[in-house]
C-alpha positions in Angstrom: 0.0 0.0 0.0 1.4 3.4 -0.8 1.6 6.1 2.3 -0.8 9.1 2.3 1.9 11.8 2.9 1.1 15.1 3.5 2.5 18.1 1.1 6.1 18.4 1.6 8.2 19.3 3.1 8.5 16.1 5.4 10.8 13.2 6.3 11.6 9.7 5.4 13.3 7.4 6.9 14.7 4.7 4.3 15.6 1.2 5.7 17.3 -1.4 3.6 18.3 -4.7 5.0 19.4 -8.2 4.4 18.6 -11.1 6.8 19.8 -14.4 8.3 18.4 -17.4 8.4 17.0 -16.5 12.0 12.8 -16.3 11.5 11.9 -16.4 15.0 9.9 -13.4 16.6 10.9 -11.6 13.8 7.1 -11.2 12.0 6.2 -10.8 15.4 8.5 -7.8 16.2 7.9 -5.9 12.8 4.1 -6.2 13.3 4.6 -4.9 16.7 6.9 -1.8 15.5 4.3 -0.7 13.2 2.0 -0.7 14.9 3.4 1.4 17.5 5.4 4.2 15.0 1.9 4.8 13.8 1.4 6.3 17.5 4.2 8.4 17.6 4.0 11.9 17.4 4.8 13.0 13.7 4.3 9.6 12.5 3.0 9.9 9.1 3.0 6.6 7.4 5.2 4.2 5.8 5.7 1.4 3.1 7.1 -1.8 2.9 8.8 -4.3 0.7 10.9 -7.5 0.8 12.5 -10.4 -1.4 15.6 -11.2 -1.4 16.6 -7.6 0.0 14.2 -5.7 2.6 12.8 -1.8 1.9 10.4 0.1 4.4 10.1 3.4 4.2 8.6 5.3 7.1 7.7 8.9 6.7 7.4 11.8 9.5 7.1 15.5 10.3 10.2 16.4 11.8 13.8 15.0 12.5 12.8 15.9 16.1 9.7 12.8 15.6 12.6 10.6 13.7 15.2 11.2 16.7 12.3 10.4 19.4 11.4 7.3 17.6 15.4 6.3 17.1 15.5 6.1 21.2 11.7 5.1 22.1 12.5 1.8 24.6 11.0 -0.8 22.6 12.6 0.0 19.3 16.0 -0.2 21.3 15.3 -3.2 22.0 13.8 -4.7 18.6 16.6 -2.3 17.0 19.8 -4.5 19.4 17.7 -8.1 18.1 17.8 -7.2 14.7 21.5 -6.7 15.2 22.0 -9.9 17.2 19.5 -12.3 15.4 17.7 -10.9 12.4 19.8 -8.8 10.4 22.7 -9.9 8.3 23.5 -6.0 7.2 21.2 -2.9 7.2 21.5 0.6 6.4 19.5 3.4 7.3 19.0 6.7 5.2 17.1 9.9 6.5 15.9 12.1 3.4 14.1 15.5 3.3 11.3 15.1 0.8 11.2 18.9 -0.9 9.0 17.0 -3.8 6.4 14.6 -4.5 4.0 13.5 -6.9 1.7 10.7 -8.2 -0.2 8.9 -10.9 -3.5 6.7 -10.3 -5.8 5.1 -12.5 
């Protein structure tokens, strides 16, 4: 599903990872993680995607949101299993979106 963003400016944060072999508690956690960024304050919405490679995309008002969400407690702590179990690399980008535009049928 594609996010509802607001008009620009506003934030995303882009996520790109590759995992192990480790499954457990991982659809769990995810689940779990979206559902509570969507009650952050400046949460505006994200996408998702994964094959071989992983790509969610969450979007917000403010760096200040994107920094309080970084150090929220149970992110920490999803954040230090994905480096101990899940993740086999990751990176994270943080963009400004100046621009955005769409095309539906």
């Amino acid at each position: 599903m594609i996010a509802q963003t607001p008009k620009p400016p506003y934030y995303a944060v882009i996520f790109t990872s590759t995992r192990t072999e480790i499954n457990e508690g991982y659809a769990g956690m995810a689940k779990r993680m979206a559902e509570l960024a969507a009650q952050q304050p400046g949460y505006l919405g994200y996408e998702s995607a994964r094959d071989q490679m992983g790509i969610t995309v969450s979007y917000w008002s403010s760096l200040e949101s994107i920094k309080n969400w970084k150090k929220d407690t149970a992110h920490l702590l999803a954040q230090q299993k994905g480096k101990e179990e899940w993740y086999a690399r990751y990176k994270t980008r943080i963009c400004l979106v100046e621009r955005d535009y769409e095309f539906e049928k």
